[in-house]
Every structure is written in C-alpha cells, then in structure tokens.
BAKETI-499492 format. One record per residue (C-alpha): x, y, z; residue in three letters; residue number from 1; chain. Coordinates in nm, 4 decimals. Layout:
<rs>
          x          y          z   resn   resi   chain
          X          Y          Z    ala    NUM       A
...
</rs>
This chain:
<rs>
          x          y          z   resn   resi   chain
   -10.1526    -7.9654    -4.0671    unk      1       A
   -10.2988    -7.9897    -4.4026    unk      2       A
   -10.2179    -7.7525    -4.6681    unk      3       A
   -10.5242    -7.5718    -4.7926    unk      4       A
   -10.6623    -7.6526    -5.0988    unk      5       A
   -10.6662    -7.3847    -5.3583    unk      6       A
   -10.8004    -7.3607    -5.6712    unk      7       A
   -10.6395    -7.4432    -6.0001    unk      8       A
   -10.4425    -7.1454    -6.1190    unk      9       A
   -10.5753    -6.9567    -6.4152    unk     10       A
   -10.3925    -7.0884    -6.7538    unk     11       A
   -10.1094    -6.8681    -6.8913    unk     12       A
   -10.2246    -6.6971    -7.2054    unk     13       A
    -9.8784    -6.7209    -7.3425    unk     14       A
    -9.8531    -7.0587    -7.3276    unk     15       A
   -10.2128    -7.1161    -7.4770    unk     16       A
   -10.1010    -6.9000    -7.7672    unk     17       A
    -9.7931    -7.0712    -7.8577    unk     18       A
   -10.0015    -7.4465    -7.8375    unk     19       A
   -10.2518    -7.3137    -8.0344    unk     20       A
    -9.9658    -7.2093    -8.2854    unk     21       A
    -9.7745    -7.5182    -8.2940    unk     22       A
   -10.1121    -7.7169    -8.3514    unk     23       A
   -10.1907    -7.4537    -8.6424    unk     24       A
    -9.8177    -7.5478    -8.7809    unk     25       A
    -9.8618    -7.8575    -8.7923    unk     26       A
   -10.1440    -7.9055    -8.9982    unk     27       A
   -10.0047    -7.6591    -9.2308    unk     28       A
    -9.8673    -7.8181    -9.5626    unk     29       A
    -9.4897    -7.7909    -9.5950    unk     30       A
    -9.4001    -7.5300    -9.8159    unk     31       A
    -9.2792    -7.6991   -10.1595    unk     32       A
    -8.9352    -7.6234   -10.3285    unk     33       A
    -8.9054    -7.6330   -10.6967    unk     34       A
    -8.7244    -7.8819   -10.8206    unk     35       A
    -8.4322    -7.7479   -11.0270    unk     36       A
    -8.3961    -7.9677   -11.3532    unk     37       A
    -8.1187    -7.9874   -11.5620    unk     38       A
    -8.1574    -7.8537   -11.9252    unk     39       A
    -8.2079    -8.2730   -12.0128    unk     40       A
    -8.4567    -8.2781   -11.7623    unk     41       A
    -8.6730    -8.0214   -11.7930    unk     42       A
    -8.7083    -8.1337   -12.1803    unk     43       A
    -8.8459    -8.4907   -12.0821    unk     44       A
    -9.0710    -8.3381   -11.8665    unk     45       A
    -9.2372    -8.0866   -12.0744    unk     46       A
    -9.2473    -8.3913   -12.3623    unk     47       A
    -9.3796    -8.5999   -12.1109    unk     48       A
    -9.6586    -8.3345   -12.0240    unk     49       A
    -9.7278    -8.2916   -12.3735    unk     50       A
    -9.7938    -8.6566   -12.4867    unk     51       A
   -10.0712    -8.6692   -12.2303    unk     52       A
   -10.2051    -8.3793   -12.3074    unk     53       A
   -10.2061    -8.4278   -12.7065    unk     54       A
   -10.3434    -8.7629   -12.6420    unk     55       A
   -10.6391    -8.6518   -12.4279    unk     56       A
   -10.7172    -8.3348   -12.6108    unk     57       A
   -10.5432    -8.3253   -12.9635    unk     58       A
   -10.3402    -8.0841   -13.0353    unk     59       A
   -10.5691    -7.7898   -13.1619    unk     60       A
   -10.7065    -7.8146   -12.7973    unk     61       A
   -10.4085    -7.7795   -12.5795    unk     62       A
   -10.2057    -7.4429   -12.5608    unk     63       A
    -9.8782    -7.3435   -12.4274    unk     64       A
   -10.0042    -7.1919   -12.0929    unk     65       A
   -10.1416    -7.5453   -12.0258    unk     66       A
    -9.8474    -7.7097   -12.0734    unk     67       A
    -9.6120    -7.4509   -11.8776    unk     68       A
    -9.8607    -7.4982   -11.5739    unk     69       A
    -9.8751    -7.9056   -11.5885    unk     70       A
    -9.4951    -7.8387   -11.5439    unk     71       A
    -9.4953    -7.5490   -11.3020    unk     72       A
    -9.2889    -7.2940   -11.5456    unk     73       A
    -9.3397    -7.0232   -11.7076    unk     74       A
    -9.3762    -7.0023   -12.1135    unk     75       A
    -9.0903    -6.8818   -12.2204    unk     76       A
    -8.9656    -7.1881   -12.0764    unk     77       A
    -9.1640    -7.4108   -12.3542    unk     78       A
    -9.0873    -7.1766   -12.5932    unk     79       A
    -8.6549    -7.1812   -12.4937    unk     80       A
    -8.6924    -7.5598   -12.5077    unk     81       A
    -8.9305    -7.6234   -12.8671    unk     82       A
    -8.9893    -7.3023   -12.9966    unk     83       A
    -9.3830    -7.3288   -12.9192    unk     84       A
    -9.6229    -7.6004   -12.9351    unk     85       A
    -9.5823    -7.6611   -13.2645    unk     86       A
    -9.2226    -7.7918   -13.1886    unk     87       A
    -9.3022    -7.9973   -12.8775    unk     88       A
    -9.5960    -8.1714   -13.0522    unk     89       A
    -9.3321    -8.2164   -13.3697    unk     90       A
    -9.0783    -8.4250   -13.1641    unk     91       A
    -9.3416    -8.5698   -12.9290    unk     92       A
    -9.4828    -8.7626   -13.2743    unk     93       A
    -9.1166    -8.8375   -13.4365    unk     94       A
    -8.9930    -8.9932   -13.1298    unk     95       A
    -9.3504    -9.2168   -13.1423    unk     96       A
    -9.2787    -9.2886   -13.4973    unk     97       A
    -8.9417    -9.4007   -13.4378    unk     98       A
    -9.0485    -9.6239   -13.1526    unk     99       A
    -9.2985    -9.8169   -13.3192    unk    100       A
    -9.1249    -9.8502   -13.6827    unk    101       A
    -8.8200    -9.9853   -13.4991    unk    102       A
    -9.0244   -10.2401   -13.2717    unk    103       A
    -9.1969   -10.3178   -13.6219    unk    104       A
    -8.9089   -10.3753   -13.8117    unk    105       A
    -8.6786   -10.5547   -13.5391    unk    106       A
    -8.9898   -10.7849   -13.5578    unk    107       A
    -8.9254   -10.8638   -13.9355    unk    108       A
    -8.5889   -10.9754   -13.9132    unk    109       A
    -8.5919   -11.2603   -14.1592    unk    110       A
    -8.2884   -11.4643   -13.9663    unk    111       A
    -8.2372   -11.5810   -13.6225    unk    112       A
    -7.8930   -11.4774   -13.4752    unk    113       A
    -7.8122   -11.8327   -13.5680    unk    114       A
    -7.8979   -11.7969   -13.9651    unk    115       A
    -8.1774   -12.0318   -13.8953    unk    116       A
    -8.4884   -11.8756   -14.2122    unk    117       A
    -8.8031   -11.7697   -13.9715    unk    118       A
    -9.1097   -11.8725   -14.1382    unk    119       A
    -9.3587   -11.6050   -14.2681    unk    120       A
    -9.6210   -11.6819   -14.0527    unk    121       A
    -9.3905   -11.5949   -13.7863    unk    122       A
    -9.3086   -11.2945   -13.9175    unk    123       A
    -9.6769   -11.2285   -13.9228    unk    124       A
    -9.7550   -11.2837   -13.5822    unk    125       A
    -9.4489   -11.0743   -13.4954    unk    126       A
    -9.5116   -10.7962   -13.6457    unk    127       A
    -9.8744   -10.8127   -13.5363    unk    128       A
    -9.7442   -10.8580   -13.1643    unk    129       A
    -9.5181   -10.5522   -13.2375    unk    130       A
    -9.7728   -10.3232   -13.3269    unk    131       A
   -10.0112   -10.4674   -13.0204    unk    132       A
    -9.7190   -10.4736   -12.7562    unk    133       A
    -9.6837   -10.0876   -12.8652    unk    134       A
   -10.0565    -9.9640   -12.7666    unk    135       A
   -10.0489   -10.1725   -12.4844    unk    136       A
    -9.7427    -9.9931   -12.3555    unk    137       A
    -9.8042    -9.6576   -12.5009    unk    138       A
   -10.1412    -9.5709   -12.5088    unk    139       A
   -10.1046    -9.2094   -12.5265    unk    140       A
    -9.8349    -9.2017   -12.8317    unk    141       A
   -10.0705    -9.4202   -13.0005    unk    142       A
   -10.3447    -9.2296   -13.0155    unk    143       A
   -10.1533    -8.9110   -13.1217    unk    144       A
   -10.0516    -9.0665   -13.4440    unk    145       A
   -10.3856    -9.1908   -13.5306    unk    146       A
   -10.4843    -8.8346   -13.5022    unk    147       A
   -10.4607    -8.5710   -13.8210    unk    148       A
   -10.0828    -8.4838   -13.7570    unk    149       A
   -10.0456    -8.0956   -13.8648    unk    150       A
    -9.7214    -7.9821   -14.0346    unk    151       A
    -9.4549    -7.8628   -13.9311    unk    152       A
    -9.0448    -7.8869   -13.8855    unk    153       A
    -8.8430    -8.1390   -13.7310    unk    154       A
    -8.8087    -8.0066   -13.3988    unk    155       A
    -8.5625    -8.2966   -13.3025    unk    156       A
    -8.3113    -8.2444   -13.6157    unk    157       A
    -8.3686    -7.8790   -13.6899    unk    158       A
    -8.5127    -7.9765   -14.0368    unk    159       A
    -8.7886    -7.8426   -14.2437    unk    160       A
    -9.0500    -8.0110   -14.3908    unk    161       A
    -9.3606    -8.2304   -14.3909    unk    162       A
    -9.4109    -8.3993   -14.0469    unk    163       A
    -9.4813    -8.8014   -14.0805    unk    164       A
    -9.8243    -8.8881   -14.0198    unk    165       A
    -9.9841    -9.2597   -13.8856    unk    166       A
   -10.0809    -9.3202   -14.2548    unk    167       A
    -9.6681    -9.2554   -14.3195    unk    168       A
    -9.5320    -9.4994   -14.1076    unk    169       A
    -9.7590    -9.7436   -14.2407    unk    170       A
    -9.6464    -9.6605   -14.6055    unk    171       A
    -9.2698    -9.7543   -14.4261    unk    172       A
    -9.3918   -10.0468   -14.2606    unk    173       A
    -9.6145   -10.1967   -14.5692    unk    174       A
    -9.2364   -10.1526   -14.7659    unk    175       A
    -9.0632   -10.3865   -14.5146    unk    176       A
    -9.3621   -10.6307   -14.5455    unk    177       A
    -9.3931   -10.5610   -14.9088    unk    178       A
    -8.9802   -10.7094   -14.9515    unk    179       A
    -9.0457   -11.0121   -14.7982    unk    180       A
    -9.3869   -11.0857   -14.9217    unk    181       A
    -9.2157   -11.0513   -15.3049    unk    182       A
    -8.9718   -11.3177   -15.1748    unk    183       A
    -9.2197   -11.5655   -15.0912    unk    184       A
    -9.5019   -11.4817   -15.4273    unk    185       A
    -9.1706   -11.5979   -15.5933    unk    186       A
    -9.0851   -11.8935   -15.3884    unk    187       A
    -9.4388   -12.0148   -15.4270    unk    188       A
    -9.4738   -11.9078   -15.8205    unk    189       A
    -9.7345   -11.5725   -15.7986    unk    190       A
    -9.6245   -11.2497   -15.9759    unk    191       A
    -9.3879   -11.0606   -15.7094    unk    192       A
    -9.5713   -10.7467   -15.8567    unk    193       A
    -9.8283   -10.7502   -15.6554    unk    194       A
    -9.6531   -10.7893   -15.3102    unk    195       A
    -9.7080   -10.4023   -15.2903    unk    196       A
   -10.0429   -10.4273   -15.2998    unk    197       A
   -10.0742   -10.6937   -15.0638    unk    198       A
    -9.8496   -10.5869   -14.8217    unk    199       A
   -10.0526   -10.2793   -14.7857    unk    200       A
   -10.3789   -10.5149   -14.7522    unk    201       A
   -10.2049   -10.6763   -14.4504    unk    202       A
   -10.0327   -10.3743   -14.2547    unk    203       A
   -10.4027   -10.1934   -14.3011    unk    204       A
   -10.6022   -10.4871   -14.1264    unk    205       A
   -10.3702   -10.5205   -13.8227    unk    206       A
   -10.3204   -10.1171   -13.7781    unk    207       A
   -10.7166   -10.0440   -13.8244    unk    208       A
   -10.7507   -10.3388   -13.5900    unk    209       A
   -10.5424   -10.1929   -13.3319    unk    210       A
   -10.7411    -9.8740   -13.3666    unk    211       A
   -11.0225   -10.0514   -13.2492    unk    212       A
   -10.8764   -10.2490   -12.9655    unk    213       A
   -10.6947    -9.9421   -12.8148    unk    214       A
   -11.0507    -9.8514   -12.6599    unk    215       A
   -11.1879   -10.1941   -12.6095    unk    216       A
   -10.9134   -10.4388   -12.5141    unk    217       A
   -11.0741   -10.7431   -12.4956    unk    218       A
   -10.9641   -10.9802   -12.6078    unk    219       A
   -10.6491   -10.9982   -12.4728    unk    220       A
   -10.3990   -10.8851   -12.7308    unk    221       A
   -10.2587   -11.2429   -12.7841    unk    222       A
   -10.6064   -11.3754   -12.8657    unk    223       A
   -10.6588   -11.0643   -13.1278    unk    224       A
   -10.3289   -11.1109   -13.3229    unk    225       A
   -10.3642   -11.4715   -13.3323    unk    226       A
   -10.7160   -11.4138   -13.5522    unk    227       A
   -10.5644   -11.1586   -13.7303    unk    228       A
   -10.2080   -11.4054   -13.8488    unk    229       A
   -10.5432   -11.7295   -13.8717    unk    230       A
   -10.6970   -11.4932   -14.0929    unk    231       A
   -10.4041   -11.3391   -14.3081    unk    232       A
   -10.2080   -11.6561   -14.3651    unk    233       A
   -10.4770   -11.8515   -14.4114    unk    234       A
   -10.5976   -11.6378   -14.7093    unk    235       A
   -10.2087   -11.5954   -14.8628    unk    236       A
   -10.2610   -11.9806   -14.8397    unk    237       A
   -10.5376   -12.0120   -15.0941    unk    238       A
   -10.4416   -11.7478   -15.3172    unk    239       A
   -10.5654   -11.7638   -15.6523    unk    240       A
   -10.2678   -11.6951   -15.8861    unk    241       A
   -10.5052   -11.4646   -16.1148    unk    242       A
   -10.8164   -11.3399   -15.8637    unk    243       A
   -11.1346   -11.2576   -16.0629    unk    244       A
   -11.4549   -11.1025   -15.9279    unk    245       A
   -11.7412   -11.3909   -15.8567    unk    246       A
   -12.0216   -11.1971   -16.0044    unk    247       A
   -11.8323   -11.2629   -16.3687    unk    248       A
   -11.7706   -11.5580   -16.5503    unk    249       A
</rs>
C-alpha cells in the first residue's frame, strides 16, 4: 500500500539562521592586519607617501596628519622617523638631487672605459638624455624640485643649513659642463673665460625645456633632446670669437 503523501515539513529556524549567517560572512571583507615594518621599512614608506604628496600638492599644502593616514600610523610615528614634515620633505628633495646630479654627471664622463675621447656632441645629447630619462622615470621628484624648496636641515646627515634648491643643482651641473666646455673654447681657439657663461646658457635651455615637457610629453623624449643637441651644437659651431649686438656697427 502506498505511503501517504504528506506535506513538506516546516523549515528549521535554526538552520535558516545559521545559512543566513554564513551567507552574511561571506560577503563580509576580511578583517585586515597591519603590516609590521621594520624601522627601514616604515622610513621608505612614509618617504614614498611624501613624494606623492609634495608633488601633487607642494609642500605648504600637505600636513603631517595626511601623511600618517596615507600610511596608516599615527604622528608621532612621522615625527620618530623625520622630526616633522619639514624633515621628510628635506630628505625626500636631497635624495632627488642626488639622483639626478649623479645620472647627470655619469653622463659627462669624458672617456669610454677603453680611454677612447667621447665627442662633445655626445656629451650633449647625454646629458640631455640624462636629464629627460629622469622625468620620465620620476615624475613626482621632478616636479618637487622645480617647486620653491623652503629651508631647512639635512634630515639625511643631521646637518644644518640651507636646503639645495632646482636652481642649485643646476649651478652644480652648469660647473661640470662649464669644465669641459673651457676644454674645447681652447681646443678650438675662443677665450675659455666664457665657458661659465655658456655652460649656464646650455644647462638652462635643456632644464626649462624639460619643465615644459614634464606636462606635455610629446614629442617623445628622443625627438626633444635631439632638437635641443641640433640646436646647441649647431650654434657652439658658428660661434663668433667676439659676439656683438646686430643693431650696432
């Protein structure tokens, strides 16, 4: 005989309540751990944060609780690490300086490993693809030193004094070019005296240049520096040993 059919038993509320749960669970974001940093660590971070920030905002505009929060700390750990903003912002624009003077100045070498003399339009192009490689790479540490750098100490060697500014490392870089542009006004009989003044010509075109690029990047930085070295060398070129102003006789 058949069984009789009954109908579907009633669901257990238990059982409703604990899917309902485990569905609720699930969707629920996993709790996240802090990530404990070493004392190395946590420094690169918070000068990491604070390029970014500086670049985007300058540094009048950016504050300590910002940064702490961009790195999930609290202040005091900015201020254990740099002594305020003053200090992170300090070694944030050394470093920059650093990076770009030595890319600059590797790029001047006057000798191949081999001895073999590298020609000065060369070194032109260079030190032109130096400064270009640079933005390209780091956007952000460029535009900090094109800002107004304020003063301060030397958060990175514990020194006092005047930070360096953009116009700084181009007084440094202008001095490299400046030695090797005497060299060649001597080779090629013009008064070595003015190799200062020209080397500060030639390091202003190609950094005011890159200023401009940063933003628009076209053309392609290969295509820039090789109007900047067409126009340069082609000018040192056709110097005129003693220059006079065409509106005089």
């Amino acid at each position: 005989m058949a069984e009789p059919i009954t109908p579907d038993a009633e669901p257990d509320d238990n059982v409703t309540d604990i899917t309902t749960a485990t569905r609720r669970e699930a969707r629920r974001p996993a709790t996240r751990e802090r990530v404990r940093m070493t004392g190395q660590q946590r420094r690169e971070q918070l000068l990491d944060i604070g390029r970014k920030l500086f670049a985007e905002k300058g540094f009048e505009a950016v504050s300590v609780e910002e940064i702490a929060a961009k790195a999930d700390v609290s202040k005091p750990v900015v201020y254990e690490h740099f002594g305020g903003k003053e200090g992170l912002y300090a070694v944030v624009v050394d470093r920059e300086m650093s990076y770009l003077l030595v890319s600059i100045t590797d790029a001047l070498h006057v000798d191949e490993p081999d001895g073999v003399r590298v020609d000065p339009r060369t070194l032109l192009e260079r030190a032109g693809m130096a400064l270009f490689d640079y933005i390209d790479r780091y956007p952000d540490g460029f535009r900090i030193l094109v800002r107004d750098t304020p003063s301060g100490s030397d958060a990175e060697s514990g020194e006092s004094g005047i930070r360096g500014t953009f116009a700084g490392l181009l007084v440094d870089v202008a001095a490299r070019v400046h030695v090797l542009l005497a060299r060649q006004f001597k080779e090629y009989g013009f008064n070595p005296k003015w190799a200062a003044m020209y080397s500060q010509m030639l390091v202003g075109m190609v950094a005011q240049t890159g200023q401009w690029w940063l933003d628009v990047r076209k053309p392609k930085k290969e295509e820039v520096v090789a109007h900047l070295v067409n126009l340069a060398w082609n000018g040192l070129q056709n110097l005129e040993p003693k220059p006079r102003p065409v509106g005089k006789s």
